[in-house]
TORFIKE-684797 format. One line per 5 residues: number of its first residue (from 1); their letters; for each residue x, y, z of N, C-alpha, C. Coordinates in Angstrom, 1 decimal, decimal comma. Example, Ala and Ser with C-alpha at 12.3 -4.5 7.8 and 13.67 -1.06 7.14 Angstrom:
# residues 2
1) AS) 13,2 -5,7 7,8 12,3 -4,5 7,8 13,2 -3,3 7,8  12,8 -2,2 7,1 13,7 -1,1 7,1 12,9 0,0 7,9;
END
This chain:
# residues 160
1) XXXXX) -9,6 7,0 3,2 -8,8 7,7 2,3 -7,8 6,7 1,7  -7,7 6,6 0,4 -7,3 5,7 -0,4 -5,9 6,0 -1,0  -4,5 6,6 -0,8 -3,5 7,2 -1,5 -3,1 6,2 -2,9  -3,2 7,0 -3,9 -2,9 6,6 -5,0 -2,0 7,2 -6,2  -1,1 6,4 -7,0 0,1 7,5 -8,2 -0,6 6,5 -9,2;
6) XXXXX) -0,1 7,7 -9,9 -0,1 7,3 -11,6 0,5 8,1 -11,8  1,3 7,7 -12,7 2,5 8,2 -13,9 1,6 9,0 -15,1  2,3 10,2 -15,6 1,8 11,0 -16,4 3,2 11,4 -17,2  3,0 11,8 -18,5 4,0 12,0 -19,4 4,0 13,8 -18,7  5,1 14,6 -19,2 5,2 16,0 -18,6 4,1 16,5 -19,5;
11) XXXXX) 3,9 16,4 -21,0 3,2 16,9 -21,2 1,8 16,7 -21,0  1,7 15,8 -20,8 0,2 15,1 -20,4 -0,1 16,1 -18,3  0,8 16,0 -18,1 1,2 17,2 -16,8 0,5 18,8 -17,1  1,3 19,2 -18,0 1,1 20,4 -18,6 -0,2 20,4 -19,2  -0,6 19,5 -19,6 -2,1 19,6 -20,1 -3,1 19,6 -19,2;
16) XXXXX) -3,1 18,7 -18,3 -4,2 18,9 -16,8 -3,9 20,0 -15,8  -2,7 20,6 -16,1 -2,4 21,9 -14,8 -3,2 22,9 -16,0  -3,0 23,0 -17,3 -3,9 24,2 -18,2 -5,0 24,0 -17,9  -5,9 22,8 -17,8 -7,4 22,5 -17,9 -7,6 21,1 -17,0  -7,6 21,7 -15,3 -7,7 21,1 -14,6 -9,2 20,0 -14,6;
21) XXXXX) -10,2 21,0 -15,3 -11,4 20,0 -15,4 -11,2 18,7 -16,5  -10,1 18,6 -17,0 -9,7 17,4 -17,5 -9,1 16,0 -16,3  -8,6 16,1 -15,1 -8,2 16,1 -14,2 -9,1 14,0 -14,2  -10,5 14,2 -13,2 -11,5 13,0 -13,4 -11,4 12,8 -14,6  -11,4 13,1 -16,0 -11,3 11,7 -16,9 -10,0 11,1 -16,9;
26) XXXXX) -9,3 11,8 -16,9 -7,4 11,3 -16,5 -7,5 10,1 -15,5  -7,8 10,8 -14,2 -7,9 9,3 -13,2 -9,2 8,2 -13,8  -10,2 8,8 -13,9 -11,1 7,8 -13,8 -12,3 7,2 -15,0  -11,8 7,9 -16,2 -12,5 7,5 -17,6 -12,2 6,6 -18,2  -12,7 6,2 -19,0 -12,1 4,5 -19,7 -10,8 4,4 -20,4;
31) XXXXX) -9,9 5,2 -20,1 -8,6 5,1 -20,5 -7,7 5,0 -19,3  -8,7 5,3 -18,5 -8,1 5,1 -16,8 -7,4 3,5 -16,8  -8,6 2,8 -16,7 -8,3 1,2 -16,5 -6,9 1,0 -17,0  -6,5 1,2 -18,5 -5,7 1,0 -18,9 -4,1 0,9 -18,5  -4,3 2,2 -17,8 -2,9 3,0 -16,9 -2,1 2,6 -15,7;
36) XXXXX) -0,8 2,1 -16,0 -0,2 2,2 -15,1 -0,3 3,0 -14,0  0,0 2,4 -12,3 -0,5 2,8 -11,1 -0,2 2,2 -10,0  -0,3 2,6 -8,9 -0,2 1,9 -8,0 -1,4 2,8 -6,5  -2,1 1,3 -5,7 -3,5 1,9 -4,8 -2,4 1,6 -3,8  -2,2 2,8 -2,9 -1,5 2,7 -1,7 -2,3 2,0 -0,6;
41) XXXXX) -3,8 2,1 -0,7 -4,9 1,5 -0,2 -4,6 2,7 1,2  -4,8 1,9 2,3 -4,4 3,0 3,5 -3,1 2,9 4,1  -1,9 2,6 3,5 -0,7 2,2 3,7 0,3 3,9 3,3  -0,6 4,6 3,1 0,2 5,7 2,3 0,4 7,0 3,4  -0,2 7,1 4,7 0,5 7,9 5,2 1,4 7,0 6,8;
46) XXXXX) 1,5 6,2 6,5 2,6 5,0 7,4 3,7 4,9 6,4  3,8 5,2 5,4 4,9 5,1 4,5 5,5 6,3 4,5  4,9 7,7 4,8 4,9 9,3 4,5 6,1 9,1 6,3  5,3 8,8 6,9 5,6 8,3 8,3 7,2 7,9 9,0  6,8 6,5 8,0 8,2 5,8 7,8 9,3 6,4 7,1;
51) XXXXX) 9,4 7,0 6,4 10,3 7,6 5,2 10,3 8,9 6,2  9,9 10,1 6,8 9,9 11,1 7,0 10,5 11,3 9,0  9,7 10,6 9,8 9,8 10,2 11,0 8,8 11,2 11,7  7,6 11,6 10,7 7,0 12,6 11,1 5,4 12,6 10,7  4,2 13,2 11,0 3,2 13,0 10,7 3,0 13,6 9,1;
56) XXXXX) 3,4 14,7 9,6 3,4 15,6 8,5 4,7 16,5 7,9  5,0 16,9 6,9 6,2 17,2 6,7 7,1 16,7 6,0  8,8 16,9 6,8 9,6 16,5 6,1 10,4 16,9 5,2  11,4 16,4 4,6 12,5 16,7 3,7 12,3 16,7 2,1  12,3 17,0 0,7 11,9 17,0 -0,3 13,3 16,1 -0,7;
61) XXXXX) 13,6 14,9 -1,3 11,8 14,5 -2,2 11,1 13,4 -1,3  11,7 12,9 -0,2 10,6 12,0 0,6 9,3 12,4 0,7  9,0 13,9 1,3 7,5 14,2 1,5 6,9 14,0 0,2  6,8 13,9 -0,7 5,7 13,8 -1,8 4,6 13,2 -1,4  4,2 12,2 -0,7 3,3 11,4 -0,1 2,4 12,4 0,4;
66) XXXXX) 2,8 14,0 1,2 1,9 14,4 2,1 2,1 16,2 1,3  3,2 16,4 1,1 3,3 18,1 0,9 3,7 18,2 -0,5  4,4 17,4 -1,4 5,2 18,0 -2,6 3,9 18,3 -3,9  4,1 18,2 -5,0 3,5 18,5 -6,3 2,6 19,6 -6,1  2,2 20,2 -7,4 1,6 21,0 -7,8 0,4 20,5 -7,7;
71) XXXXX) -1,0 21,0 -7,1 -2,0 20,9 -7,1 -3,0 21,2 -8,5  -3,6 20,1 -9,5 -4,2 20,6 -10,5 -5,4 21,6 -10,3  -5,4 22,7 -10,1 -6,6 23,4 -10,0 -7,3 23,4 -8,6  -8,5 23,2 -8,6 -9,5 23,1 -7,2 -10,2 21,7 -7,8  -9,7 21,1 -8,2 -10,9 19,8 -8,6 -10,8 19,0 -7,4;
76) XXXXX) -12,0 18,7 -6,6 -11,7 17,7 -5,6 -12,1 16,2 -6,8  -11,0 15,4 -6,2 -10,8 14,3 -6,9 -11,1 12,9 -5,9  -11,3 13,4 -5,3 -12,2 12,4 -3,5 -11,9 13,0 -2,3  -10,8 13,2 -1,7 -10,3 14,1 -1,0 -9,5 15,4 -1,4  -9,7 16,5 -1,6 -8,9 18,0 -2,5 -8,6 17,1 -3,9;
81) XXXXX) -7,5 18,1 -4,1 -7,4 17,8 -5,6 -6,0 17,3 -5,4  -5,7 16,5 -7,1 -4,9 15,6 -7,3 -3,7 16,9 -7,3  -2,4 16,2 -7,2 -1,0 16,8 -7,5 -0,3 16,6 -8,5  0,8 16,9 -8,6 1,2 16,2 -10,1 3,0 16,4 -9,5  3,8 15,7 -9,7 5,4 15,9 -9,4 6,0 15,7 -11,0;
86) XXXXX) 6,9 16,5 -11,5 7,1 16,6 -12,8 8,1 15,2 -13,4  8,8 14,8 -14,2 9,2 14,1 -14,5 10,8 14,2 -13,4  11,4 15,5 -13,5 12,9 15,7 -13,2 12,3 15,1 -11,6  11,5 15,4 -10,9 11,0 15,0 -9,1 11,0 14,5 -9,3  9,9 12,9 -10,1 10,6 11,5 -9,6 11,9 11,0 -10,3;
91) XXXXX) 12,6 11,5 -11,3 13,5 11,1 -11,1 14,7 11,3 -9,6  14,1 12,4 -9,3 15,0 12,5 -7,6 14,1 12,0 -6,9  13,0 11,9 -6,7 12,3 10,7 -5,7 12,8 9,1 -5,8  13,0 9,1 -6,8 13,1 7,7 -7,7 15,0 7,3 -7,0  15,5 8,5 -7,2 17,0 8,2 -6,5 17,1 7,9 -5,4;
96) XXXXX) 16,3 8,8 -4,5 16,4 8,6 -3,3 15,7 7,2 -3,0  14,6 7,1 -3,4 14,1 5,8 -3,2 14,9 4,8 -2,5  15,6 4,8 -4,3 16,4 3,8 -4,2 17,9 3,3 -3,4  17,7 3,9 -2,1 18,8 4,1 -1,3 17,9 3,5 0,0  16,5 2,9 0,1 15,7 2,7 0,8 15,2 1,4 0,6;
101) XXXXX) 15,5 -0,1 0,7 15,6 -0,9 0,9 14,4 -1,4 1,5  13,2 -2,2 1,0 11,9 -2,6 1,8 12,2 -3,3 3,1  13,4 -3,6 3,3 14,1 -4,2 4,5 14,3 -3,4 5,6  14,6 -1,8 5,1 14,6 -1,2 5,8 13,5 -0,2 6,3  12,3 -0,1 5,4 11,4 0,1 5,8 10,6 -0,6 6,9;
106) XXXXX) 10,5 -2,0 6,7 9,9 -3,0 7,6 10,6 -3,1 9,4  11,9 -2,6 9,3 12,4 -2,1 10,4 11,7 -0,7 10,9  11,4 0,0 10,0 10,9 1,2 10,9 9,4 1,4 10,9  8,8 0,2 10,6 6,9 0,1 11,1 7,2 -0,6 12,7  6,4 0,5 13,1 6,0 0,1 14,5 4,3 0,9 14,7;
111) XXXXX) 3,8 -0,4 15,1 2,3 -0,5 14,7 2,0 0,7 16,0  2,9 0,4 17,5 2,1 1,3 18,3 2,4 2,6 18,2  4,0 2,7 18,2 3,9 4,3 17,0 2,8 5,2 16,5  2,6 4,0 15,3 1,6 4,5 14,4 0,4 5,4 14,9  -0,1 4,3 16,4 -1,0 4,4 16,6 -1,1 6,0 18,1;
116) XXXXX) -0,2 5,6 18,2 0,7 6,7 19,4 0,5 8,3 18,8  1,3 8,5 17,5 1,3 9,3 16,2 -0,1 10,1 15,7  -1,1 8,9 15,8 -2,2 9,2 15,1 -2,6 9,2 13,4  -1,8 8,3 13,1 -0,8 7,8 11,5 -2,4 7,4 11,2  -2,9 7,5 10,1 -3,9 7,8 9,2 -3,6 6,0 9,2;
121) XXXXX) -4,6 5,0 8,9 -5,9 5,3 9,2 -6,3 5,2 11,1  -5,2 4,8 11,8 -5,4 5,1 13,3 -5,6 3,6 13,4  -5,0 3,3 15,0 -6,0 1,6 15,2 -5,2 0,9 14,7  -4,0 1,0 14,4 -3,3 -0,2 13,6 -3,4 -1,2 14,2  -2,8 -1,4 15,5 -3,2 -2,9 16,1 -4,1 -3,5 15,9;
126) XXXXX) -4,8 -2,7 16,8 -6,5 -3,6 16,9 -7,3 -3,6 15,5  -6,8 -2,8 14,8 -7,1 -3,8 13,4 -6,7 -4,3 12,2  -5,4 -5,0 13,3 -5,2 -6,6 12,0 -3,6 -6,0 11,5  -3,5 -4,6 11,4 -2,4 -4,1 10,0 -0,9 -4,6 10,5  -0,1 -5,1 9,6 1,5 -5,2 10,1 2,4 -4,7 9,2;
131) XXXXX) 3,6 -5,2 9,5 4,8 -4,5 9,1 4,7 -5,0 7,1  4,3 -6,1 7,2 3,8 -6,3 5,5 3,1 -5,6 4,9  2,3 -4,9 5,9 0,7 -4,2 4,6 1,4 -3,2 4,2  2,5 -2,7 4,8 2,9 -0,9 5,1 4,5 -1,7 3,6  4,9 -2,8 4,1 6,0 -3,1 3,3 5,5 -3,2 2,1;
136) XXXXX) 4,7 -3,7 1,7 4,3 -4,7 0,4 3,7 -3,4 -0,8  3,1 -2,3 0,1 2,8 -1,4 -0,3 3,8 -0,5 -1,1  4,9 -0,2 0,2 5,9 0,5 -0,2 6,7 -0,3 -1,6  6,9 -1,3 -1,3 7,7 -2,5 -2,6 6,8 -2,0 -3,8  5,4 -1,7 -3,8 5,0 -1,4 -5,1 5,3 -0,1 -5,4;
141) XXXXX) 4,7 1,1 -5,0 5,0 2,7 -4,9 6,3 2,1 -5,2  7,6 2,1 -4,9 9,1 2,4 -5,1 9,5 1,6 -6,6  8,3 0,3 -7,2 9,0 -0,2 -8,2 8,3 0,7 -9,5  7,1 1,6 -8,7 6,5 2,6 -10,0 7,1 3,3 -10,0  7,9 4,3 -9,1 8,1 5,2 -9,3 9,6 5,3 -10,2;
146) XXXXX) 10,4 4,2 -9,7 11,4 3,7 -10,6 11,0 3,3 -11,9  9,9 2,8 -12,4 9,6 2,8 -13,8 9,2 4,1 -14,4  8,6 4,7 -13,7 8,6 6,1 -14,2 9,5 7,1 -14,4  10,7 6,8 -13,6 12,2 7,5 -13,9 12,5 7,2 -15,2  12,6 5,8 -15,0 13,1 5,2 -16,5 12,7 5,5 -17,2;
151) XXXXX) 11,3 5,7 -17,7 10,5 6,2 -18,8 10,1 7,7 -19,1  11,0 8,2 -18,4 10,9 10,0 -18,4 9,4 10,5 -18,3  8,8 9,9 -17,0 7,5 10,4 -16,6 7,2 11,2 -15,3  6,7 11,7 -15,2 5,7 12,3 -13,5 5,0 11,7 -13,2  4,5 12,0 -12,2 3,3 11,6 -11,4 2,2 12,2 -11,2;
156) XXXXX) 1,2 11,7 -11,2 -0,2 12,2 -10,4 -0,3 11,4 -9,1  -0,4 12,3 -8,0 -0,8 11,3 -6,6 -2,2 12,5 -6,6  -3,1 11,2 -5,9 -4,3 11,4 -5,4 -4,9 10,4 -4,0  -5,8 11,1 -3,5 -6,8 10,5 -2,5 -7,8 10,2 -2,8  -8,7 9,2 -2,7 -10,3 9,3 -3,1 -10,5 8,7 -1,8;
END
């Protein structure tokens, strides 16, 4: 399970929540490539983790990772269907973020936790992952989501 954002204009929001079967060419048609994004790879629920202190759950706007946005329809998009958080949410995701310092994330990865937890993808020790894969991750997600504040956008988060 691969966690993934892209940024969407509201209206471009409003247009996939009307006609969710628009949904797959949005993520993945040849206009896709083009699009600003960021691949959490499997770093995205150790970040939900980190930020939350919980598997599942949490406080709005940190949970976005696992509970927030509107689901576009029933389209499974790899795992269920994509979400969407409107422009005004990341700009309050985007605040909060930014009160969250990659420095301080890397303080709160702890691999056996993780593994303790049952933190998706499981196994962190014994295979290889550290406090960079989970940081380097988050440094990207927090510099999108902050460009998307700036530019009065939402999000699409998805799994494939």
């Amino acid at each position: 399970m691969i966690g993934n954002l892209r940024p969407a204009s509201d209206a471009e929001i409003a247009r996939l929540l009307a006609n969710p079967e628009e949904i797959t060419r949005f993520l993945y048609g040849s206009d896709a490539n083009g699009r600003d994004g960021v691949v959490l790879n499997r770093a995205w629920h150790a970040i939900h983790f980190v930020l939350n202190g919980s598997r599942l759950g949490g406080e709005e706007p940190l949970n976005f990772l696992v509970d927030q946005g509107t689901p576009v329809g029933e389209v499974d998009v790899g795992y269920g269907p994509a979400r969407v958080l409107t422009s005004e949410q990341v700009r309050r995701l985007a605040a909060a973020l930014g009160q969250i310092e990659p420095d301080h994330v890397a303080q709160r990865v702890d691999l056996k936790r993780f593994d303790d937890e049952a933190i998706y993808p499981g196994n962190w020790q014994r295979n290889g992952y550290d406090a960079e894969y989970v940081v380097s991750h988050y440094r990207e997600m927090r510099e999108l989501i902050g460009r998307a504040a700036e530019h009065g956008e939402g999000l699409v988060l998805y799994i494939n």
